[in-house]
N, CA and C atoms as a LAMMPS dump frame, in Angstrom:
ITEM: TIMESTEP
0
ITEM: NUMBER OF ATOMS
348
ITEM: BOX BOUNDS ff ff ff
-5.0000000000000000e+02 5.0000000000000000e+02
-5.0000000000000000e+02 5.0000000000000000e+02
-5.0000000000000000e+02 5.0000000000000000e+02
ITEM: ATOMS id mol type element x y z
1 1 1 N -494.358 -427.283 334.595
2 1 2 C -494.26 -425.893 334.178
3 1 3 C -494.357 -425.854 332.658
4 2 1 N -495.031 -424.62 331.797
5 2 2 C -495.31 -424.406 330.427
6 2 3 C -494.504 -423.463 330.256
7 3 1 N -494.601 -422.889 329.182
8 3 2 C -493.592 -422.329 328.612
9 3 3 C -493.843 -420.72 329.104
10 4 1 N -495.278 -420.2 329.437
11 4 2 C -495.95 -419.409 329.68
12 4 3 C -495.906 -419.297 331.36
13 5 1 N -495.567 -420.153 331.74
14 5 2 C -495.23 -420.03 333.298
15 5 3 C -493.647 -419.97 333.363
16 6 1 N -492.699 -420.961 333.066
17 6 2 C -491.785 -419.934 332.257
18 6 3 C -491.398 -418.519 332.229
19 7 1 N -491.889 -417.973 331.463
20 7 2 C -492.042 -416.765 330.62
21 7 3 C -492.393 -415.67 332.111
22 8 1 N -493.474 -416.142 332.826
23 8 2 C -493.865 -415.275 333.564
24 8 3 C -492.935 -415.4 334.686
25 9 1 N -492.385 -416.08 335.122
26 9 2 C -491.715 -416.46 336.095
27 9 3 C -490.712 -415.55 335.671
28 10 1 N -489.965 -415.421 334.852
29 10 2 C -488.327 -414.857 334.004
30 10 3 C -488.944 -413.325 334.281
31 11 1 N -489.846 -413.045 333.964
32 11 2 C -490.488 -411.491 333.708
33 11 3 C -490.589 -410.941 335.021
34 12 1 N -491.107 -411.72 336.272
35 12 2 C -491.522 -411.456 337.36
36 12 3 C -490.15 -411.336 338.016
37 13 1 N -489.122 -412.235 337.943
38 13 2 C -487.811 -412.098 338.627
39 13 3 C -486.833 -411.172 337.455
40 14 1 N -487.555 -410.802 336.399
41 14 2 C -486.501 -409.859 336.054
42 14 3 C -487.108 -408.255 336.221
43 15 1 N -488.604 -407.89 336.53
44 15 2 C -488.581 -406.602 336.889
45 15 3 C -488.802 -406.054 338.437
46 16 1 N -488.652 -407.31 339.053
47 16 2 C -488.647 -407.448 340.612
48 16 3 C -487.355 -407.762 341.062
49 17 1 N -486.816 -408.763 341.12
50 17 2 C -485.891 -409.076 341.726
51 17 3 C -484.281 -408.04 341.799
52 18 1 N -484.428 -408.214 340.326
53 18 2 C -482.873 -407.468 339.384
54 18 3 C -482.958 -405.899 340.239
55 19 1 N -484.624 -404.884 340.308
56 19 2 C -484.035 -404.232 340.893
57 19 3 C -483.516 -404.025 342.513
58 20 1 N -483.665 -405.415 343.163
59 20 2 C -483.085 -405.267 344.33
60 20 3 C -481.877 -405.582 344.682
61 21 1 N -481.114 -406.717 343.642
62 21 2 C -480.174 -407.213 343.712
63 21 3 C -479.162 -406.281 343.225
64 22 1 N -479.368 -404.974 342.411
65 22 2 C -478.714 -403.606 341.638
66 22 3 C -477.469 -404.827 340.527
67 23 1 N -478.312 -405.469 340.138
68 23 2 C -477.119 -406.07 339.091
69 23 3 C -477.922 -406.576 337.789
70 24 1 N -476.661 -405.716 336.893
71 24 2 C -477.504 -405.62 335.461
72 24 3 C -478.441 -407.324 334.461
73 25 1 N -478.907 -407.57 333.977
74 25 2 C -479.012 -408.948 333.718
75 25 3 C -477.825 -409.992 332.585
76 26 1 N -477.427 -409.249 332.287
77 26 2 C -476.093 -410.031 331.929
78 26 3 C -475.212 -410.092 332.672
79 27 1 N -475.012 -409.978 333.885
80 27 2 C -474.605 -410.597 334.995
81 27 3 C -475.155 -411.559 335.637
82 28 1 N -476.126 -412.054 335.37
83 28 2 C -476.644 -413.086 335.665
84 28 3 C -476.861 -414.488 335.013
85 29 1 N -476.162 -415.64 335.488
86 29 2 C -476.126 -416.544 334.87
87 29 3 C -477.34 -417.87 335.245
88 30 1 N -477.585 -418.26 334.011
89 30 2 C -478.692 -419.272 334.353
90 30 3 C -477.63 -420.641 334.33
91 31 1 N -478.665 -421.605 335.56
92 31 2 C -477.634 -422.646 335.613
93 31 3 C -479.327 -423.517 335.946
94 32 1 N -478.616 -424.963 336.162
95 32 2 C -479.609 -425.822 336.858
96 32 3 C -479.124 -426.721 337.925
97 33 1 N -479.665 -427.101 338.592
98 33 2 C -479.35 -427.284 339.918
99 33 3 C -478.4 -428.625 340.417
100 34 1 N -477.82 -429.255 340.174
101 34 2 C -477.22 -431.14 340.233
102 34 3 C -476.529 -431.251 341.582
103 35 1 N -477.224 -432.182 341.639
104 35 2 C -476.357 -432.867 342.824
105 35 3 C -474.86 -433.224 342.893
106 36 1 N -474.462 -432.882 344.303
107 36 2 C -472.957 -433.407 344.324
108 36 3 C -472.792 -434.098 345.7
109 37 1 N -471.915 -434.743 345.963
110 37 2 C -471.229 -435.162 346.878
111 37 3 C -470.409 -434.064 348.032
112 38 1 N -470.939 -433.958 348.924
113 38 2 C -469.837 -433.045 349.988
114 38 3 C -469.398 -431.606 349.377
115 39 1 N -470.515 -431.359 348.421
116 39 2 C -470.101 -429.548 348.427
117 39 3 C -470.031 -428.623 349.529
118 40 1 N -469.734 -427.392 349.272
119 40 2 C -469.587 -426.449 349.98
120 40 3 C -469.787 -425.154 349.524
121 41 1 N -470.642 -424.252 349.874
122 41 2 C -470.344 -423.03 349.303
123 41 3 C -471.8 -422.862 348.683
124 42 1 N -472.116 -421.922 347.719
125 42 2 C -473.289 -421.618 346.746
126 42 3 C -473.775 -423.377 346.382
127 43 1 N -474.886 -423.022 345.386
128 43 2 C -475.721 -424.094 345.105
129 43 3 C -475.106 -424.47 343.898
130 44 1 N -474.468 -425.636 343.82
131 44 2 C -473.898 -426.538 342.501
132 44 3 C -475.368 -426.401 341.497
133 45 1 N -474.403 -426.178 340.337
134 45 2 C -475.398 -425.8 339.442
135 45 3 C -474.573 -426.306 337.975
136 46 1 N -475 -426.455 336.916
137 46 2 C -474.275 -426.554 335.417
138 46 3 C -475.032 -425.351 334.318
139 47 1 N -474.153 -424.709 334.014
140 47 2 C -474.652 -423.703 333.084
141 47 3 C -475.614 -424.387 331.948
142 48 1 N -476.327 -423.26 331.167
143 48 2 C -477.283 -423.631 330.27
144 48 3 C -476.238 -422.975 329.07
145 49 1 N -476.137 -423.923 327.876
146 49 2 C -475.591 -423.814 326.785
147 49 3 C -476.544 -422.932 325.893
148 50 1 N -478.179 -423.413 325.659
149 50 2 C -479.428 -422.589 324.892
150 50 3 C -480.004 -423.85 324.582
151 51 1 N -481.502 -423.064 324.606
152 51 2 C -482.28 -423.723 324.568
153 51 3 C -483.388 -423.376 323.186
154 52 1 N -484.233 -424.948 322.965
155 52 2 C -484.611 -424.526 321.683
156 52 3 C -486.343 -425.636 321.586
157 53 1 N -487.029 -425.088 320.895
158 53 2 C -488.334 -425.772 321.249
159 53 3 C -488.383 -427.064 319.861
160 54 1 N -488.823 -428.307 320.769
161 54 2 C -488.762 -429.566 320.048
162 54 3 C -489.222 -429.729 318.768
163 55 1 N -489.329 -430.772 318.003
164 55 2 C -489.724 -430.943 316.802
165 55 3 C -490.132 -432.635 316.828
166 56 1 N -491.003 -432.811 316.056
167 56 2 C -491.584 -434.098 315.642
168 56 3 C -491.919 -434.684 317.328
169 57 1 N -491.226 -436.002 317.565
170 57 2 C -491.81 -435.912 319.205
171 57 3 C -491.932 -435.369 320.251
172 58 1 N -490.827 -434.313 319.821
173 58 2 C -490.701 -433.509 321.133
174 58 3 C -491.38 -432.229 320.676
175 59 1 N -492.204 -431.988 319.942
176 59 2 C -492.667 -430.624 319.416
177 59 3 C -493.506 -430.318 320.499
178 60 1 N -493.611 -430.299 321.041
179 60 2 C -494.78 -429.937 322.424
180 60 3 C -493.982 -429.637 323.595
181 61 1 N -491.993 -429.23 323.272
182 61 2 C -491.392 -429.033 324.647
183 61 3 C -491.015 -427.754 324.511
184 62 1 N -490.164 -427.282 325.328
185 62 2 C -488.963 -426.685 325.488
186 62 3 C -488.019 -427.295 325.881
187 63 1 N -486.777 -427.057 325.056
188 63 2 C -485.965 -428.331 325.517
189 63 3 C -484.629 -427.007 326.272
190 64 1 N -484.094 -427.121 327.122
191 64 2 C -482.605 -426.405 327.492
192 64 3 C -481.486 -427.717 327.967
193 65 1 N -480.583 -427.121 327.138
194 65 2 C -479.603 -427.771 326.569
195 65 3 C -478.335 -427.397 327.845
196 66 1 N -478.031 -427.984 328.793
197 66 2 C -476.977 -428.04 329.57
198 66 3 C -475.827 -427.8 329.414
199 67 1 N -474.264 -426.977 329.924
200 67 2 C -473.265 -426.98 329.358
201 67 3 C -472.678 -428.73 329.085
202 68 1 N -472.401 -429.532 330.2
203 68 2 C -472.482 -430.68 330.609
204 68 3 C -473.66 -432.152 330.492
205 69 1 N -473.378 -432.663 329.788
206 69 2 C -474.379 -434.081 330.384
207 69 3 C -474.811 -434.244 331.498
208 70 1 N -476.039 -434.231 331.619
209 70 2 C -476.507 -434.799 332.735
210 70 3 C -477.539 -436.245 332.75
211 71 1 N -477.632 -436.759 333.705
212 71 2 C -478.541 -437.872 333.412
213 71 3 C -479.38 -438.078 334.585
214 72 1 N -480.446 -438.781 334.675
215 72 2 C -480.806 -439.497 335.827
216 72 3 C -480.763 -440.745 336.583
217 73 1 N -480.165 -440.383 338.019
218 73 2 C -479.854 -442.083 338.342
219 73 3 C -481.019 -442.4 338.996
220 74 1 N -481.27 -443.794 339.032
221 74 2 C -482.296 -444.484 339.521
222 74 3 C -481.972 -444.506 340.611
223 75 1 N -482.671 -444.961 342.399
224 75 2 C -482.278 -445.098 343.344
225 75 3 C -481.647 -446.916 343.662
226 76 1 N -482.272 -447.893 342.463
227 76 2 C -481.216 -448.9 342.67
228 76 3 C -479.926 -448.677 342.028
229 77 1 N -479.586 -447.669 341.321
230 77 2 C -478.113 -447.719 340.344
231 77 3 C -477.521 -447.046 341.392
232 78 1 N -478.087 -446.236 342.64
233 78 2 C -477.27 -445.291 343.493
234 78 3 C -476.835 -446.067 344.584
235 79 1 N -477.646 -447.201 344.666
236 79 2 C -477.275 -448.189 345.776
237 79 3 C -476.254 -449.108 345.312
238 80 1 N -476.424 -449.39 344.226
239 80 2 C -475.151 -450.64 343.873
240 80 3 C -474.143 -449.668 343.881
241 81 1 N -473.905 -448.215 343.724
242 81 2 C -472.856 -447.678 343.644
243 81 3 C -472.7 -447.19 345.088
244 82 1 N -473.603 -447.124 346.206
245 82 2 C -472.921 -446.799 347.14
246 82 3 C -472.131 -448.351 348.116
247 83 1 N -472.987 -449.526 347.046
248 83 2 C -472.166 -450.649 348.1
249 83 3 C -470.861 -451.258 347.212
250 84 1 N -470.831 -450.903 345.94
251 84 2 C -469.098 -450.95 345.42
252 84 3 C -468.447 -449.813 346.557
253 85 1 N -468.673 -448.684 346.549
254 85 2 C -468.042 -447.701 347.145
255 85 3 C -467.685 -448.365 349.016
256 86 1 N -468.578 -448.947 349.363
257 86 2 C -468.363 -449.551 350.511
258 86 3 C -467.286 -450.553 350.54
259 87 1 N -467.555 -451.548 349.453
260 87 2 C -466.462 -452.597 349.427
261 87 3 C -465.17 -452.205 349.279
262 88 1 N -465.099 -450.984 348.627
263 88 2 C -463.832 -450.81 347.61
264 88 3 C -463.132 -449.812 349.111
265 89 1 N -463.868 -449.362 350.222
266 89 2 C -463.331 -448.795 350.813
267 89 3 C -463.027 -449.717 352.028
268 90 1 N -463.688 -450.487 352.57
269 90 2 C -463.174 -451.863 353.159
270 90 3 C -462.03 -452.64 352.907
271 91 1 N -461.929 -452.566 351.043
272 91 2 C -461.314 -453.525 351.01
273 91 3 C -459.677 -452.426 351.001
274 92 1 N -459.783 -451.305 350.875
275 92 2 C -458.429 -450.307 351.101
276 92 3 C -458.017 -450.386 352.772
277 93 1 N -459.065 -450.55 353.23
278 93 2 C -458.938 -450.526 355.068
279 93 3 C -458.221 -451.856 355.38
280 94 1 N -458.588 -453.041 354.847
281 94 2 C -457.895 -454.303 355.169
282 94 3 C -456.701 -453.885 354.154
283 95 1 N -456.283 -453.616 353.288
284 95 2 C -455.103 -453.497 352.252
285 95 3 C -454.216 -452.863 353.363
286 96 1 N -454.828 -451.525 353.836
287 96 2 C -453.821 -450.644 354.883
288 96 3 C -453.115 -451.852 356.33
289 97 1 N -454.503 -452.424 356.851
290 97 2 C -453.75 -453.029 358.094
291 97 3 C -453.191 -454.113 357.796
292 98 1 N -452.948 -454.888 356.504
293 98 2 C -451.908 -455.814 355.746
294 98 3 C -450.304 -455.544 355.647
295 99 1 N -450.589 -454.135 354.735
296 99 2 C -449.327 -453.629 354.665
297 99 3 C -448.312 -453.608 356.136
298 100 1 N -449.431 -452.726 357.2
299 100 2 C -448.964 -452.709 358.557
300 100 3 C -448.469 -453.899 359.276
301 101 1 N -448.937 -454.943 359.044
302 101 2 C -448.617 -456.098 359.24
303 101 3 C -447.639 -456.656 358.978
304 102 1 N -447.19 -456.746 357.625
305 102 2 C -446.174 -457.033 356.737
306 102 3 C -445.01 -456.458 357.668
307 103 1 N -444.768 -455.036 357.454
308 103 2 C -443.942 -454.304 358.096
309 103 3 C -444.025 -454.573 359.233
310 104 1 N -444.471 -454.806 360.153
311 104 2 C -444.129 -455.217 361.903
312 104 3 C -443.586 -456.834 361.425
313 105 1 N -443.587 -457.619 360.817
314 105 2 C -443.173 -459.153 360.952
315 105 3 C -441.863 -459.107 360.231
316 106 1 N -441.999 -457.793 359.058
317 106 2 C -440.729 -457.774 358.47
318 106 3 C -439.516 -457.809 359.314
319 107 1 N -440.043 -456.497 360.303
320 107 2 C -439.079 -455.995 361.592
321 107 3 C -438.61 -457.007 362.413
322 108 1 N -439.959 -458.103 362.412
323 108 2 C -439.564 -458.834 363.917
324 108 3 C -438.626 -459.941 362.908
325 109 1 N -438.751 -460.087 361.947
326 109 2 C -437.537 -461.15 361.591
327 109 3 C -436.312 -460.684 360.836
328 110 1 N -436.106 -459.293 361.129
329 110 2 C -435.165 -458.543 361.001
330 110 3 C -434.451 -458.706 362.335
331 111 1 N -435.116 -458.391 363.228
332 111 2 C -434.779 -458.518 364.512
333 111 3 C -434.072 -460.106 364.898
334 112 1 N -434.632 -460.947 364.879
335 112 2 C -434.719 -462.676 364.691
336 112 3 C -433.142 -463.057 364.057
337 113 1 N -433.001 -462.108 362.664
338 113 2 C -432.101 -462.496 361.924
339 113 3 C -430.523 -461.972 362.37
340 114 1 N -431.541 -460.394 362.951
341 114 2 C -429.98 -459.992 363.76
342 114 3 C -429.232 -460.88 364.884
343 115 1 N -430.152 -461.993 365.71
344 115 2 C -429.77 -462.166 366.721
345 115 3 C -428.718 -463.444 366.736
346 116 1 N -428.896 -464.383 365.156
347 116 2 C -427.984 -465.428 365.038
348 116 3 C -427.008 -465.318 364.547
């Protein structure tokens, strides 16, 4: 997209859309779209702080400036993080039936100890 598609796009949803939606345009907030984990509800989005057109290398952009950082993950950085997330939840699942363990042997030589 150019800046001119852009432009036309903003123009087209602001003398079309706005009057069907009956809501003034400063009621309307621009956001961009990010992914989340197990949302619910409307489309996760991060507000736009303002935006401003590049200079020296970037003089050929439009740049919009996010409230928040955002970045891009690669699909191997999403995998090593979904198999820590695996381990780390395995390794809470064996932690849980340890503890459980503990406590039933505690009992039985509670029991053991009562009986001499």
């Amino acid at each position: 997209m150019n800046l001119k598609d852009l432009k036309d796009q903003v123009d087209w949803l602001y003398e079309n859309q706005m009057r069907s939606m009956c809501l003034p345009p400063e009621d309307i907030t621009v956001g961009i779209i990010v992914k989340t984990a197990g949302s619910v509800g409307g489309t996760p989005v991060v507000g736009v702080k303002n935006c401003n057109v590049g200079f020296d290398w970037d003089a050929s952009k439009l740049i919009i400036c996010p409230e928040k950082d955002l970045r891009v993950i690669e699909a191997d950085e999403l995998l090593a993080l979904r198999k820590a997330s695996e381990k780390d939840g395995w390794a809470q699942y064996e932690n849980r039936n340890l503890k459980s363990d503990i406590k039933m042997l505690q009992a039985k030589i509670a029991l053991l100890e009562s009986r001499e």
